[in-house]
C-alpha positions in Angstrom: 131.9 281.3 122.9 130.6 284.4 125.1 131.3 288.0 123.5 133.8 288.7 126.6 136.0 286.0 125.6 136.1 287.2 122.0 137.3 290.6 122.4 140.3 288.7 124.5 139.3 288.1 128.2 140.0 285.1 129.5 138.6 283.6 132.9 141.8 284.9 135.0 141.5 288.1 132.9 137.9 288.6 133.8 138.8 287.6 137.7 141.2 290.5 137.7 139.2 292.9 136.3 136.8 292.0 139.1 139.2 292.6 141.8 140.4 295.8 140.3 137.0 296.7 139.7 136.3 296.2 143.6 139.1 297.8 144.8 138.2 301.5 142.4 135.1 301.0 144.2 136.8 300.8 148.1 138.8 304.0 147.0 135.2 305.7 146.1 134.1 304.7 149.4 136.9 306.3 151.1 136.3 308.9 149.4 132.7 309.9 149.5 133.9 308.7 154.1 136.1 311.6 153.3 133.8 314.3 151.8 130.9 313.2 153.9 128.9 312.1 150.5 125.8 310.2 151.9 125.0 309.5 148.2 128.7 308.1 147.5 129.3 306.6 150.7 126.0 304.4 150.1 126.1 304.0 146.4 129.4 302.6 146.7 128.9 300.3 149.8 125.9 298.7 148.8 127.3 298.3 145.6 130.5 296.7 147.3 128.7 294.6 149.4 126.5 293.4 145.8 129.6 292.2 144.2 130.8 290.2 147.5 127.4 287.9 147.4 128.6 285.8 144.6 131.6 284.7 147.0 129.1 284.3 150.2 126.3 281.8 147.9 129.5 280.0 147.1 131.1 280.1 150.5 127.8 279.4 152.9 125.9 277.4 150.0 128.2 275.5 147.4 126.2 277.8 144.2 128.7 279.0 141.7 128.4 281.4 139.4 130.6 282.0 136.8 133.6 284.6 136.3 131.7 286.1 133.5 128.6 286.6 135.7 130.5 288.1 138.9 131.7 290.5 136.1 128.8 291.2 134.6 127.2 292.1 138.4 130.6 293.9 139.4 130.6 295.9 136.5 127.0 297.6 137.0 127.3 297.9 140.5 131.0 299.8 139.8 129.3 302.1 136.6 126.4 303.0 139.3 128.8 303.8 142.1 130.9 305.7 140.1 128.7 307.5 138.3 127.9 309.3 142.1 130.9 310.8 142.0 131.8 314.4 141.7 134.9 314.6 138.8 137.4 317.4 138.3 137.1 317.3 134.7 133.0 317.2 134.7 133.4 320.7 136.6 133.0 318.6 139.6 129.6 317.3 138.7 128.5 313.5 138.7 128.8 311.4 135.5 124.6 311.0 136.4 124.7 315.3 136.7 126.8 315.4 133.5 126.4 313.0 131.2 123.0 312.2 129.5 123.1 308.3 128.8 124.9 307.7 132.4 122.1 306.9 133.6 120.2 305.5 131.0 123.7 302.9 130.9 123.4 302.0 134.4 119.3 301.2 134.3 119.7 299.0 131.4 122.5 297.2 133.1 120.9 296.9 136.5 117.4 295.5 134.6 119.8 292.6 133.1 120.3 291.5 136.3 117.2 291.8 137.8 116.1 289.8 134.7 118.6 287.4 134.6 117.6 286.5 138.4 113.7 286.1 137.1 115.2 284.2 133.9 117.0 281.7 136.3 114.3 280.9 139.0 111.7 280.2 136.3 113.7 278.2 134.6 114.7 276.4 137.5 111.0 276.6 138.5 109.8 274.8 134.8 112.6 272.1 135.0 111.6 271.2 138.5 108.1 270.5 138.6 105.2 269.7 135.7 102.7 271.7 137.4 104.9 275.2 135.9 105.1 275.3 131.8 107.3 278.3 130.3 107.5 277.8 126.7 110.5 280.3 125.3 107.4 283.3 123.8 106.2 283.1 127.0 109.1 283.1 129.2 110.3 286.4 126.8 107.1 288.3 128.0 107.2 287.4 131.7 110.7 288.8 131.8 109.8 291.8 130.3 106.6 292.3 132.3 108.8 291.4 135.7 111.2 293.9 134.5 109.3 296.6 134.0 107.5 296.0 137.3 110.8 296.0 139.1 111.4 299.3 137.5 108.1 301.0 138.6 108.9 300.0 142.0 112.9 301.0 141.3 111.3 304.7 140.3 108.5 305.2 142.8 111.5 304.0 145.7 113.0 307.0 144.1 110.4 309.5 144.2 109.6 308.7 147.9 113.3 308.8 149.2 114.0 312.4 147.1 110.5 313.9 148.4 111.7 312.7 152.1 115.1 314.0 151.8 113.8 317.2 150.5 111.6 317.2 153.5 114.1 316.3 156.0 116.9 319.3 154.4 118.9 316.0 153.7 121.1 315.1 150.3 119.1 312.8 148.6 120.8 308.6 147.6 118.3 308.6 144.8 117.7 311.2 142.7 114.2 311.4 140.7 114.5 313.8 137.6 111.0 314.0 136.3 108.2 311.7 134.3 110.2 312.3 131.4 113.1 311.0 132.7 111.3 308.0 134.3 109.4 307.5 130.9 113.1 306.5 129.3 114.0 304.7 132.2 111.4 302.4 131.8 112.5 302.1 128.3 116.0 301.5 129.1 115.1 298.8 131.5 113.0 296.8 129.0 116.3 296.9 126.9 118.0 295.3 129.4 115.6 292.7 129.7 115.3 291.9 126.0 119.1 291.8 125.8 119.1 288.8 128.6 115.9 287.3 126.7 118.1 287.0 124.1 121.4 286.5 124.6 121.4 285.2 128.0 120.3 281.7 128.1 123.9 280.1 127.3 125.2 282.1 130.2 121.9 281.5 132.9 121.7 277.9 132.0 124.3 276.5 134.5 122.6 278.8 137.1 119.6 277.6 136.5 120.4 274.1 136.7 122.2 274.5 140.0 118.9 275.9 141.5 116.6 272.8 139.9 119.3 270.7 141.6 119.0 272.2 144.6 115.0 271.9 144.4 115.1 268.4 143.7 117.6 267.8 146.3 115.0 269.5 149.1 112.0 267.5 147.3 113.6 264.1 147.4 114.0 265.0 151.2 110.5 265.8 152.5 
C-alpha cells in the first residue's frame, strides 16, 4: 500500500488533486502575465507544461504512468512555481525570499524525480539486455552519483543565467544565493535521491517494465 493512499487518497482523489493543482498553477501564470514577472511567468509555464507530459507519453506513445506518479511530478513542479510568487502575508516576498527550507523542499523534490527517471531507465536497461548488471548496492550509488551530477549542472545553470541577467539589467529566472547555499543544495538533492533508492522501487517498477517492453519490442524488430 503506498503512503498516499494511507493517509486517505484514493486514485480519483489523487486525480483531483492533480487538476486542482494545475489549475492554482494557470492562475500563477496569469498572474506573474499580469505583473510582468519573467520569473513567475516562466517558473509557472514550464512547470505547467512538466505536469502535461505524462498525458502526451500516454497520448502519442501508449506509456502510462500512474496517478500517484503524475502527483508526485505535479506536486514539485506546483511547490517550485509557487514558491516564485510574491505573497501579501510574506510582506510581498517569495516563499524562496522568505522562507528558509522553501527551497531546500523543492530541491529535494525535484532530485526525486530526476532520480526516479535514472532509477527507471537502468532498470529497464538491466532487465533488457545481459551485457548491463545493476545489483541493488550498486544501483543505490549510481543514483546518488547521477543525482548529484544533475545537481552541479542544476547549480552552475544557475550561476550562469543570474551572472547574465545581472549583466543584461534583466530579473533573473534562477536565483544563485552563494556556495553556502549551493553546499545544502547538493545535500538536499542527495536526500531526494536516497528517498527514491529506498522507497521508490514499488512505485518505479511498472515504469520500468513498460520501458524493457518497449526495448524488447524494438529489439525483436531489427
Amino acid at each position: 500500500m503506498s503512503v498516499v493512499t494511507r493517509i486517505g487518497l484514493t486514485p480519483r482523489r489523487q486525480g483531483q488533486l492533480v487538476r486542482v493543482l494545475q489549475a492554482v498553477m494557470v492562475g500563477i501564470l496569469l498572474l506573474g502575465i499580469w505583473q510582468f514577472n519573467m520569473g513567475v511567468i516562466m517558473n509557472a509555464a514550464v512547470g505547467l507544461g512538466v505536469t502535461f507530459l505524462p498525458a502526451v507519453l500516454e497520448r502519442n506513445f501508449n506509456f502510462t504512468l500512474s496517478v500517484g506518479i503524475v502527483l508526485w511530478i505535479t506536486l514539485a513542479m506546483f511547490l517550485h512555481a509557487f514558491g516564485t510568487v510574491p505573497l501579501p502575508f510574506l510582506d510581498f516576498l517569495s516563499p524562496y525570499s522568505a522562507t528558509w527550507w522553501w527551497d531546500h523542499m523543492t530541491h529535494a523534490l525535484s532530485s526525486s524525480l530526476v532520480a526516479a527517471v535514472a532509477y527507471a531507465i537502468v532498470r529497464a536497461l538491466d532487465e533488457h539486455t545481459e551485457f548491463i548488471a545493476m545489483p541493488p548496492k550498486f544501483l543505490f550509488a549510481f543514483m546518488l552519483l547521477f543525482v548529484l551530477a544533475f545537481g552541479a549542472i542544476w547549480e552552475l545553470l544557475e550561476f550562469y543565467i543570474s551572472v547574465v541577467s545581472g549583466l543584461l539589467g534583466a530579473d533573473t529566472i534562477l536565483t544563485q544565493y552563494g556556495l553556502e547555499d549551493t553546499i545544502l543544495d547538493l545535500f538536499y538533492n542527495s536526500l531526494g535521491g536516497v528517498l527514491v533508492a529506498i522507497f521508490g522501487a514499488a512505485s518505479l517498477s511498472p515504469v520500468a517494465e513498460q520501458l524493457r517492453d518497449r526495448l524488447d519490442e524494438r529489439s525483436a524488430e531489427r
